[in-house]
C-alpha positions in Angstrom: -8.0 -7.0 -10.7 -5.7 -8.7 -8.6 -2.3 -6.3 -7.3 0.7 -8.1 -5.2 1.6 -6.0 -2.3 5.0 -6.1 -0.4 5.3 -4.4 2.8 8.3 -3.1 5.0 8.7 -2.3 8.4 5.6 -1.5 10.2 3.4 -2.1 7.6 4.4 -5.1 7.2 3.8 -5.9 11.3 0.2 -4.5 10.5 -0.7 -7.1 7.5 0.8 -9.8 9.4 3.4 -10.7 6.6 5.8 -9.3 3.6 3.2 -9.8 0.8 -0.1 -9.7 0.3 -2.7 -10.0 -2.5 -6.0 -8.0 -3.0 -8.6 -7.9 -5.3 -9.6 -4.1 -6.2 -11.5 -3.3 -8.7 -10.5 -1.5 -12.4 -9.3 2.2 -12.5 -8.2 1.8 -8.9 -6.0 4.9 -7.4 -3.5 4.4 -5.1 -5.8 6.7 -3.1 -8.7 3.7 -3.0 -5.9 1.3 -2.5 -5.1 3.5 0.9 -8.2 3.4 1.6 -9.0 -0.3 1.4 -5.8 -1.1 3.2 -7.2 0.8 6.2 -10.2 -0.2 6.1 -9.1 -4.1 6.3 -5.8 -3.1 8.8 -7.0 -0.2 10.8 -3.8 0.0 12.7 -2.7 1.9 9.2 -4.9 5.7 10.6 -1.7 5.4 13.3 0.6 5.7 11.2 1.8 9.5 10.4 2.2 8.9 6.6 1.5 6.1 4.5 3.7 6.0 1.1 3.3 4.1 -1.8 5.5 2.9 -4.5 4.4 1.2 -7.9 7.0 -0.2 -10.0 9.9 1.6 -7.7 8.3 5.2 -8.2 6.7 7.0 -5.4 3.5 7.7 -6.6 0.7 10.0 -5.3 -3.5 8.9 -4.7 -4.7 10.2 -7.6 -2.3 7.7 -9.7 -4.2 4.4 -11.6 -3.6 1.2 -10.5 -2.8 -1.1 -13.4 -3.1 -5.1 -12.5 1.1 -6.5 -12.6 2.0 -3.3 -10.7 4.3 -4.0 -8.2 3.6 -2.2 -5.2 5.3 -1.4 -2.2 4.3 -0.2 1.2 6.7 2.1 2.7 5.7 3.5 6.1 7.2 6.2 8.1 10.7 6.3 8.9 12.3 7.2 11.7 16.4 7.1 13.5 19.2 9.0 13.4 
């Protein structure tokens, strides 16, 4: 299935753009998502933390990926 990926800050440095489109296959997890993401961009290990949103919820690996998710790549934050 095909999922629509928009990035921000880093993360969006890393995968040279604000969107991106992958193919992963049924009964994904956000884990294997994670996974496949740093396997393609291996400047993600870097990063401290690594979250993920689908459809504006913060969602943890073991959650299924379901194609017309919107997800979101939120990487660390930092400031003050």
């Amino acid at each position: 299935m095909k999922i629509d990926i928009l990035a921000f800050g880093i993360a969006k440095d890393i995968i040279r753009g604000q969107t991106l489109q992958v193919e992963i296959p049924d009964g994904a997890t956000v884990g294997n998502l994670k996974a496949m993401l740093t396997e393609r961009f291996p400047d993600f290990e870097k990063l401290r933390s690594l979250a993920i949103a689908v459809n504006t919820e913060y969602r943890p690996d073991d959650f299924m990926l379901s194609e017309k998710d919107e997800v979101v790549i939120i990487p660390p934050v930092s400031g003050g």
